[in-house]
C-alpha positions, 0 to 999 in steps of 0.5 A, a space after each residue: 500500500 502507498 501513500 494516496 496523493 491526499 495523504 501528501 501535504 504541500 511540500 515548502 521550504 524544502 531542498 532536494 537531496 540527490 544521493 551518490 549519482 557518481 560514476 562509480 555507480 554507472 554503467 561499467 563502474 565498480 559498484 555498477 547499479 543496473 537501473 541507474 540509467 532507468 531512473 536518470 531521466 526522471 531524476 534529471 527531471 527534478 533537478 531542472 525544475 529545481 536546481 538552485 535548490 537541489 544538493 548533489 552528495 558525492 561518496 568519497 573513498 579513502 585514500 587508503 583503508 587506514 584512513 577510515 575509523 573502526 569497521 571502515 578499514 576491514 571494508 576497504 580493504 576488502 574493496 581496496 580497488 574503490 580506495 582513491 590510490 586505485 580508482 582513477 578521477 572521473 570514477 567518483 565524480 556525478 554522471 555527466 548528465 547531472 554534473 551539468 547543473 553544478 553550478 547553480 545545483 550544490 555538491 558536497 562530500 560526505 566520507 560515510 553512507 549518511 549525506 549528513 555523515 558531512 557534518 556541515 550539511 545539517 547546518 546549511 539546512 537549518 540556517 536556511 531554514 529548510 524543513 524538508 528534504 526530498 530525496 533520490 538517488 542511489 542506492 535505495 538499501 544503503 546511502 539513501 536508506 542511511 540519509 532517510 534515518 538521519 533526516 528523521 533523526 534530526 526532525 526533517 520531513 522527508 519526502 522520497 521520490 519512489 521512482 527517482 531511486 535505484 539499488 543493485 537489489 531488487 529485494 532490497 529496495 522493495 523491503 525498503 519502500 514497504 517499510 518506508 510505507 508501514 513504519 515511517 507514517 507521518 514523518 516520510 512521505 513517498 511520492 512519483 516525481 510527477 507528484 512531486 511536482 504537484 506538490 511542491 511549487 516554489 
């Protein structure tokens, strides 16, 4: 069951969030996500609608494991190819058809799954005023599942744009979207970006 479109209140003061659209989740990139070129239209969408008010976050990868706290090491150890010293560039950088709206569109890093793993996020957001964050991007189950949890956490409204995320797992993202719907009433909204447009007008 999702959200009915009377179930949706207007969307304002808000800012969209578009999560890890990086090369690296591309098409032939280390950590490929397959749909990502199915959702990039509908993301690119958005963010021309809404580009003065849209944040791009870029997940940044170590320069070496060591650079990383606690559990952090074993992981890029394991995915010692993601670490800067191997990766070329480009891999991290936004897809070309999103990079394209840098500026007047934002871009921060952030060395954690959590957009506001970057402490300085939560602070642009509070001191513009911005009560809601909309949210897209990559990958459903993990970077995007870990932004949502911090939103909630710090009193953001959070909408998502259901048909604006991709993961590498099918089972994941619908195991998220229902217990998006079931468990986060009243504080996450999921709406089409069709929708979205409807509601949020600025």
């Amino acid at each position: 069951m999702r959200n009915s479109a009377s179930d949706v209140a207007e969307i304002r003061d808000a800012v969209h969030l578009c999560i890890d659209m990086q090369n690296i989740f591309a098409p032939g990139g280390l950590w490929a996500t397959p749909w990502m070129e199915r959702v990039l239209p509908t993301i690119a969408s958005i963010v021309l609608r809404f580009q003065i008010r849209t944040i791009f976050t870029r997940f940044i990868t170590p320069e070496d494991p060591e650079d990383r706290p606690g559990q952090w090491q074993h992981y890029f150890h394991r995915w010692h190819q993601a670490t800067r010293k191997h990766l070329p560039p480009s891999a991290l950088d936004l897809v070309p058809v999103l990079s394209r709206f840098v500026p007047p569109a934002a871009v921060i890093d952030k060395p954690a799954y959590s957009a506001f793993s970057n402490p300085g996020l939560a602070g642009l957001l509070i001191e513009k005023k911005v009560g809601t964050v909309v949210i897209s991007g990559a990958e459903t189950d993990v970077c995007v599942l870990s932004t949502v949890l911090s939103a909630v956490d710090l009193g953001f409204r959070v909408v998502i744009v259901e048909d604006a995320l991709c993961s590498s797992s099918d089972v994941g993202h619908d195991a998220l979207m229902t217990m998006y719907r079931t468990r986060f009433h009243g504080q996450v909204d999921l709406v089409t970006a069709e929708e979205l447009a409807e509601f949020w007008r600025e």
